[in-house]
Backbone bond lengths (Angstrom), bond angles and torsions (degrees), N, CA, C in turn:
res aa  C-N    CA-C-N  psi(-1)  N-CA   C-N-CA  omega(-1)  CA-C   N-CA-C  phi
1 X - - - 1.460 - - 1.531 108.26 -
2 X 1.243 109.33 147.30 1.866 116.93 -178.54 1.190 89.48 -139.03
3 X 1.661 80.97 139.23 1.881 99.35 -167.87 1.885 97.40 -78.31
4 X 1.158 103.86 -178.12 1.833 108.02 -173.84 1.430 79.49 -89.80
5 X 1.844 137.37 -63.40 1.275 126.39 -168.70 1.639 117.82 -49.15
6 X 0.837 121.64 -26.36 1.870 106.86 171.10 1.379 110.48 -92.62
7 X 1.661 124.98 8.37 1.431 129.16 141.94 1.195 110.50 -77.99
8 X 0.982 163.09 54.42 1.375 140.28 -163.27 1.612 99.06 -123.34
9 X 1.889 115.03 -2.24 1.765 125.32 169.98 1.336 89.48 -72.30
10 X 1.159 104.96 -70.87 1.668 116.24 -149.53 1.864 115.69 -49.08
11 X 1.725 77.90 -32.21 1.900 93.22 173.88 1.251 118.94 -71.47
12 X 1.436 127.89 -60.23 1.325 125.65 157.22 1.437 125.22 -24.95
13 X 1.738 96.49 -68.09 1.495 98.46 -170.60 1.792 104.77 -62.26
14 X 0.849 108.52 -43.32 2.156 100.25 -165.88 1.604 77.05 -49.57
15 X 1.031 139.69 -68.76 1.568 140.94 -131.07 1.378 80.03 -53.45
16 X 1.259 125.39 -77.81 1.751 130.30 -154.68 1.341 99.83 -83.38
17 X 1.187 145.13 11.23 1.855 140.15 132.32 1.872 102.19 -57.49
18 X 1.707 91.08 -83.30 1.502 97.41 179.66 1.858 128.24 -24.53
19 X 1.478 108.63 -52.82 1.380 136.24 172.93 1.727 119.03 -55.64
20 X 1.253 96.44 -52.55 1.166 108.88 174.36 1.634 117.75 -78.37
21 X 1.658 132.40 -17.56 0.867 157.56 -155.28 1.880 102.75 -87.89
22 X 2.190 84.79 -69.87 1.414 88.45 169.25 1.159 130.50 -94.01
23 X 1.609 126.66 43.11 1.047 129.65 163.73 1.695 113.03 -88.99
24 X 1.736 95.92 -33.84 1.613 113.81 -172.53 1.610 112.70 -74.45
25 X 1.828 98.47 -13.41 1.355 92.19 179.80 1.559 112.21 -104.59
26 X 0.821 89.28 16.30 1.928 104.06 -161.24 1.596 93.26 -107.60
27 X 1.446 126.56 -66.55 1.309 132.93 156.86 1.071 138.16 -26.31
28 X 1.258 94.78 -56.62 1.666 103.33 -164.50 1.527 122.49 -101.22
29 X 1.087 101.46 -69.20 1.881 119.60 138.08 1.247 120.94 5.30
30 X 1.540 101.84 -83.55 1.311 125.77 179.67 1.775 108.27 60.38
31 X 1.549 119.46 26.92 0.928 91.28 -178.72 1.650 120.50 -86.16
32 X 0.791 112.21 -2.40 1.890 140.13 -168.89 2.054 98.63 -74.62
33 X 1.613 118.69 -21.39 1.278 102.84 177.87 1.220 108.87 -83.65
34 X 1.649 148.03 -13.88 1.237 115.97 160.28 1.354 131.74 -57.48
35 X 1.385 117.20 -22.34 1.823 110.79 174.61 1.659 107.13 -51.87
36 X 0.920 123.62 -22.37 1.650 129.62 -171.96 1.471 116.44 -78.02
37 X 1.393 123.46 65.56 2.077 110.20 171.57 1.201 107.36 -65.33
38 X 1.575 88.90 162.81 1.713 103.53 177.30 1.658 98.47 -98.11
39 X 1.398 108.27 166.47 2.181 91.90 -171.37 1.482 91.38 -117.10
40 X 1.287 121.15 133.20 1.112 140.95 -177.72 1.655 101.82 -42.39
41 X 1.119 116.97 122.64 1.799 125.26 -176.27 1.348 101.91 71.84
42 X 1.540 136.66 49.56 0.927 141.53 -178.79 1.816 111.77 -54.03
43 X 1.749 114.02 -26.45 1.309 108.49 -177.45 1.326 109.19 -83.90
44 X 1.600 139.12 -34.23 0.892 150.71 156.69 1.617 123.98 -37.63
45 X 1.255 101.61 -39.34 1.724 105.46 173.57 1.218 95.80 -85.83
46 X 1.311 148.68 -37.97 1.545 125.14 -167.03 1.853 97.01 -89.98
47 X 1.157 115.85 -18.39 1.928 105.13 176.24 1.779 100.91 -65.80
48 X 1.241 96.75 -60.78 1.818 98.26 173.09 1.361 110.83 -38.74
49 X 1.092 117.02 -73.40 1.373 111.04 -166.95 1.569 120.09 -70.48
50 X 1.061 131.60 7.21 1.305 162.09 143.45 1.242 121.56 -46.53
51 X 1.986 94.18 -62.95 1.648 81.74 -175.36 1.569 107.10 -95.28
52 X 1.680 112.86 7.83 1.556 92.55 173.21 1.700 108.32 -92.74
53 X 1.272 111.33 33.67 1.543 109.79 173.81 1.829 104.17 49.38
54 X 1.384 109.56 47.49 1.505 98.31 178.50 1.531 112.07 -91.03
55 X 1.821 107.27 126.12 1.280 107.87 -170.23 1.711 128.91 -59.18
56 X 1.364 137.71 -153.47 1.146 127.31 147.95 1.994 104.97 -78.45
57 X 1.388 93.10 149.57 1.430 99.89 163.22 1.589 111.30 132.67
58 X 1.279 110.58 159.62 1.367 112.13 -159.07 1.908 112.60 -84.96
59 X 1.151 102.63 135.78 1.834 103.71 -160.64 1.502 91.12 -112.69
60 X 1.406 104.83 159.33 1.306 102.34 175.76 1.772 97.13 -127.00
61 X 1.130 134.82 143.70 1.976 128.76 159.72 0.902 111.23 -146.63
62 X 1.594 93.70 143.11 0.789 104.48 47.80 2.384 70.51 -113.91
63 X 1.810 94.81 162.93 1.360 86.74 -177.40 1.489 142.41 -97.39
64 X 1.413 121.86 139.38 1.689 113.58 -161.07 1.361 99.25 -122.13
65 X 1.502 132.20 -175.97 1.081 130.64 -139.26 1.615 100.28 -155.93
66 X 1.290 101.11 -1.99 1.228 88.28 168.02 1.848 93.52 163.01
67 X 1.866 120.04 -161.16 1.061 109.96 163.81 1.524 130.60 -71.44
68 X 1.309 119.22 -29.25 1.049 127.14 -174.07 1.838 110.98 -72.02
69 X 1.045 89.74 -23.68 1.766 91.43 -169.25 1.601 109.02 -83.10
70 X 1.984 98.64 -13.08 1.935 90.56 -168.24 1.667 79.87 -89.14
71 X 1.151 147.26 -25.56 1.227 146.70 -177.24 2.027 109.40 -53.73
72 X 0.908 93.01 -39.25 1.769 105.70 168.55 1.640 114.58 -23.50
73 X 1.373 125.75 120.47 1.552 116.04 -179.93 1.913 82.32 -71.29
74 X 0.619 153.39 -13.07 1.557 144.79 -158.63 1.983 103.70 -84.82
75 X 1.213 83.68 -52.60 1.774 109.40 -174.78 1.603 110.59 -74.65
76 X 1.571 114.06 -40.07 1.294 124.31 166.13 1.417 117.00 -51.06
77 X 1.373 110.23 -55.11 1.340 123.54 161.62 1.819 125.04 -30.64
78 X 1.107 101.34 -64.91 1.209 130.04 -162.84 1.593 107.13 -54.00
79 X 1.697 102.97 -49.54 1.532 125.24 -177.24 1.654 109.05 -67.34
80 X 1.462 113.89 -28.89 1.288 131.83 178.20 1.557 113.49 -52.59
81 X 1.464 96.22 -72.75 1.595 125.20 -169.91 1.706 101.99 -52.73
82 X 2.143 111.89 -46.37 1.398 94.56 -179.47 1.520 88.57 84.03
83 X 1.602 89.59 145.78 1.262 147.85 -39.69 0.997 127.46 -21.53
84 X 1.431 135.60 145.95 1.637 135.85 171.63 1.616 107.07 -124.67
85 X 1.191 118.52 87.45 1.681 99.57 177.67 1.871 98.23 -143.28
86 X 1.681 77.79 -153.06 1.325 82.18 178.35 1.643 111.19 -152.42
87 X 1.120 119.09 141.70 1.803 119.73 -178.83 1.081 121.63 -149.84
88 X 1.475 110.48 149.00 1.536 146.37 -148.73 1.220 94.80 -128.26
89 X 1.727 92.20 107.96 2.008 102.36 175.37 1.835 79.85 -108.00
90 X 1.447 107.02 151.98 1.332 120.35 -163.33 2.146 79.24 -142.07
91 X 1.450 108.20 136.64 1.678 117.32 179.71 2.096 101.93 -40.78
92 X 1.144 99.30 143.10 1.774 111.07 178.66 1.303 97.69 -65.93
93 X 1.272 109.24 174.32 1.341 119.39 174.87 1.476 112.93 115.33
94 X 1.328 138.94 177.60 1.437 134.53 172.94 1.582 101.85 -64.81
95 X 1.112 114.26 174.11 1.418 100.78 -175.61 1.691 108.36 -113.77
96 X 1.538 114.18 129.48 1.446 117.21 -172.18 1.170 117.07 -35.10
97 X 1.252 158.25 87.19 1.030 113.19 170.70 1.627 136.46 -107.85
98 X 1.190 109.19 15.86 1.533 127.42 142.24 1.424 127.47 -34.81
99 X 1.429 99.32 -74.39 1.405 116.12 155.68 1.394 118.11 -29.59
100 X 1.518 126.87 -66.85 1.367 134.78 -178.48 1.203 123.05 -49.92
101 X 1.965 99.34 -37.28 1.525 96.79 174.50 1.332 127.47 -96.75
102 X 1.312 101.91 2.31 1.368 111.96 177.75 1.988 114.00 -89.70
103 X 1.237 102.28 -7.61 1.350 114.92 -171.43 1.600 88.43 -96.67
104 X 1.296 130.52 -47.62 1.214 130.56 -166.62 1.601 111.32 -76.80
105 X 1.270 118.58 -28.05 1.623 116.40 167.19 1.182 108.51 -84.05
106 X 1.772 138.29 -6.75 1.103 115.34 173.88 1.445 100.15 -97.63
107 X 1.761 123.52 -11.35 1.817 106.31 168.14 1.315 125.24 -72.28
108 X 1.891 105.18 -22.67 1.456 104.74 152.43 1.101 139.62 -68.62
109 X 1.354 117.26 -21.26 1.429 112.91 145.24 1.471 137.88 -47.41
110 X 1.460 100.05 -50.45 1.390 101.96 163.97 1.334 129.53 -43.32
111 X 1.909 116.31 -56.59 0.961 127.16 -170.94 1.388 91.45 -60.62
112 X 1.388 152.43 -57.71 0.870 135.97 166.52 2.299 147.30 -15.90
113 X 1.053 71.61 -30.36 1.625 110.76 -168.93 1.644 95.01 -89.56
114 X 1.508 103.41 -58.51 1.802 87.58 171.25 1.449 121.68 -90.84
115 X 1.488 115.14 -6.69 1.744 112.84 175.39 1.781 85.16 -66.48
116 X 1.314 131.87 -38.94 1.687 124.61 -166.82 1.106 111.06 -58.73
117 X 1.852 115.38 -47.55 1.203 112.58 -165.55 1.278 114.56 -67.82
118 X 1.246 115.08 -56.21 1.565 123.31 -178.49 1.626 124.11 -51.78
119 X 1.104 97.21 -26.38 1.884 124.26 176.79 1.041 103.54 -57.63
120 X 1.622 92.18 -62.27 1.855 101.67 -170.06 1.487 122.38 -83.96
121 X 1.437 106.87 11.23 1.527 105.27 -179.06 1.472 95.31 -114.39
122 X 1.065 126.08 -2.11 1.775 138.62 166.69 1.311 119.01 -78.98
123 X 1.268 108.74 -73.16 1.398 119.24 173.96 1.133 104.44 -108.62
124 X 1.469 93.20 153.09 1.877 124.67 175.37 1.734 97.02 -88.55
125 X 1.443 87.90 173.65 1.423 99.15 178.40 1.510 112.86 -84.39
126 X 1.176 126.29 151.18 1.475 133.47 157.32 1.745 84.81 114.27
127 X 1.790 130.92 1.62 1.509 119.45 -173.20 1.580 91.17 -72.76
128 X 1.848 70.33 166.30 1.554 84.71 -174.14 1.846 131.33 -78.54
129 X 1.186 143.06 179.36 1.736 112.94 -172.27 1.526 112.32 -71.08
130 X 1.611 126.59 -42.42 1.201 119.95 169.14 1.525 124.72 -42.28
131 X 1.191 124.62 -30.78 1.170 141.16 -137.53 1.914 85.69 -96.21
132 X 0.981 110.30 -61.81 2.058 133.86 -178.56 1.528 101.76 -69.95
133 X 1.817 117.64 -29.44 1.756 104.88 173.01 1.167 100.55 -62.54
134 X 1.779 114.20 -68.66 1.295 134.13 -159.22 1.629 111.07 -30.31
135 X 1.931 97.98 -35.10 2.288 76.33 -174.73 1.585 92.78 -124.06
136 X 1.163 109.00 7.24 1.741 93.55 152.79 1.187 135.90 -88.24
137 X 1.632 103.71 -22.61 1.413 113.68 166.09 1.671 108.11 -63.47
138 X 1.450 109.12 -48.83 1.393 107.03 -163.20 1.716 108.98 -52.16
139 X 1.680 100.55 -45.40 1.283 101.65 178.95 1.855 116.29 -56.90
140 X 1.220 104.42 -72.34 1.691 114.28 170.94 1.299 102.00 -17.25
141 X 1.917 134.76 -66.10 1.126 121.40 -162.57 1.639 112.45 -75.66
142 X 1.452 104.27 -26.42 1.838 94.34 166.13 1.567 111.00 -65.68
143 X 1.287 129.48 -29.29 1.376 124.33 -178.42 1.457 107.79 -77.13
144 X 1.402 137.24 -50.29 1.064 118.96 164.51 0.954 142.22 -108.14
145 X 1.752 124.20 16.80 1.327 120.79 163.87 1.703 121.10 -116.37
146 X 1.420 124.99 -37.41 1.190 117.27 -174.59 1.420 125.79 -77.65
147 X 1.349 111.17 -6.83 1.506 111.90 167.69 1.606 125.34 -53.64
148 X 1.693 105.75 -27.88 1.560 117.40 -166.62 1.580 96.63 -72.91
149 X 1.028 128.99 -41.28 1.633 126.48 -166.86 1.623 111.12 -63.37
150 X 1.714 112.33 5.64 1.162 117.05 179.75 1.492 92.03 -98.17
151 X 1.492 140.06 -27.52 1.322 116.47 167.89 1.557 126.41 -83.06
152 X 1.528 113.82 8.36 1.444 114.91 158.01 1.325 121.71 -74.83
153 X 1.509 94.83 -34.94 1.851 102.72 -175.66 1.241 119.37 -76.76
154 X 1.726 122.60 -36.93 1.471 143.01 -166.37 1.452 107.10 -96.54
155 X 1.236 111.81 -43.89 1.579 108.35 -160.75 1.421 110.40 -128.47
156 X 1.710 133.87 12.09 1.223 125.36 143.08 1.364 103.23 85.91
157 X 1.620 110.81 35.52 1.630 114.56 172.45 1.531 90.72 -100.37
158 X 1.358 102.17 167.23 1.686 116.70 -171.19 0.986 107.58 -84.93
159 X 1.301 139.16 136.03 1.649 159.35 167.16 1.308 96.12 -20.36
160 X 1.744 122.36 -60.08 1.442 126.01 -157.09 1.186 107.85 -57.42
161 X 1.516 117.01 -38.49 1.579 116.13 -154.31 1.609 86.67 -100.37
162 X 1.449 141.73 -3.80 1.366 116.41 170.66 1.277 112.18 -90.35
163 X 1.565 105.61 -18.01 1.709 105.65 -178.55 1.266 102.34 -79.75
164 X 1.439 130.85 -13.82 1.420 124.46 161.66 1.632 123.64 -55.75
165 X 0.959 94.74 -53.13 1.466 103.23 162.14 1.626 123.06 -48.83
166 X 1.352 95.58 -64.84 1.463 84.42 -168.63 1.389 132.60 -61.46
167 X 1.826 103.57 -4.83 1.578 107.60 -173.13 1.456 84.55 -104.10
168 X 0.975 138.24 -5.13 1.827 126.93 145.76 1.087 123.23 -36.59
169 X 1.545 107.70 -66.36 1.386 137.55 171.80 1.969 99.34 -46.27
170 X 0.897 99.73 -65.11 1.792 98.26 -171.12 1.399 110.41 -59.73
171 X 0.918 132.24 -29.06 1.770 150.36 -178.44 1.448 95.65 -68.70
172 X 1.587 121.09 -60.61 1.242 140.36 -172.98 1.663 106.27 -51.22
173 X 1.555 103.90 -59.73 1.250 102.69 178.04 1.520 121.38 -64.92
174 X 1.348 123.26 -35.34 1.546 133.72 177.32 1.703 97.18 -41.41
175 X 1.283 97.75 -54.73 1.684 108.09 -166.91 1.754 106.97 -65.43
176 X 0.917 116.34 -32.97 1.703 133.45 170.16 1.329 108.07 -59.61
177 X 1.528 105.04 -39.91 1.665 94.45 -166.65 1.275 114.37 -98.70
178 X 1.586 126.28 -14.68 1.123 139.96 156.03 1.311 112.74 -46.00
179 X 1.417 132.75 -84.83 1.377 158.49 144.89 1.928 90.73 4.94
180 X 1.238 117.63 -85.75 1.406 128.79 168.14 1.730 115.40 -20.17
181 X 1.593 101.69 -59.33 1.451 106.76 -167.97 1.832 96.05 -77.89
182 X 0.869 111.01 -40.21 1.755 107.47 -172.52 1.712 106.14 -50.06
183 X 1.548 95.21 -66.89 1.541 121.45 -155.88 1.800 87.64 -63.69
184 X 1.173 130.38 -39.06 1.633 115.69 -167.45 1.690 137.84 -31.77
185 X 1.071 113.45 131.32 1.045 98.79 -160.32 1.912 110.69 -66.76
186 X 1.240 120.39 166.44 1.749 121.48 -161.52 1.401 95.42 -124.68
């Protein structure tokens, strides 16, 4: 067994591989801005929603309250006619993005923290590098890729842009498990 504290290289470093990784793919790449449309009368939807003082936070429409309420000829209706989605007002202003990335190198940290634990409750020290990729990768790619295929299923994002993700996530983890197999302790 290897404790997570005498990982604490391998954790760091994946974080600022990973981080630094998907910044270059996020940047440069750019292949990730087609998931993004613009909505037809784009000035019109943000004056509306403007003047109904709508806070930050995630909306669902049209909205029900439970089972009994989508059963509603009113609510039935409603789902008919369309729109059916869902939206994420995030506070006005330019958008942080310090903040964003600073939230996102500390979830790579995290993910980090459990690629250790699980690593180190697998293999002992002195294993060999295949041996330390094989379940850090596995972990890394559950930490950063298979979570997204829950917003294809739940929230009605397009296949394309979650499978974008998830080979992020797998890239992410490759780089995790490398980092992992090098840095291990011998």
């Amino acid at each position: 067994m290897v404790s997570i504290a005498s990982l604490w290289l391998p954790i760091v470093l994946s974080a600022v591989i990973v981080f630094v990784a998907s910044s270059i793919m996020h940047m440069l790449l750019k292949y990730h801005r087609s998931e993004y449309k613009k909505l037809p009368n784009e000035d019109l939807m943000i004056e509306a929603a403007g003047k109904q003082e709508v806070q930050p936070g995630f909306y669902a429409f049209p909205h029900t309250t439970g089972p009994k309420d989508m059963k509603s000829p009113e609510t039935i209706e409603k789902f008919k006619k369309g729109p059916v989605g869902y939206l994420t007002i995030i506070p006005s202003g330019v958008p942080a993005m310090g903040k964003y990335l600073t939230w996102w190198f500390l979830y790579c940290i995290l993910v980090g923290v459990f690629v250790a634990y699980v690593t180190g409750r697998t293999v002992g020290s002195g294993s060999d590098y295949l041996a330390v990729f094989r379940i850090a990768g596995t972990v890394g790619f559950l930490g950063y890729g298979i979570g997204h295929i829950l917003d294809s299923i739940w929230k009605g994002q397009p296949w394309s842009a979650t499978m974008k993700h998830v080979i992020d996530g797998f890239i992410y983890g490759l780089l995790t498990a490398g980092t992992f197999g090098w840095l291990w302790p011998r």
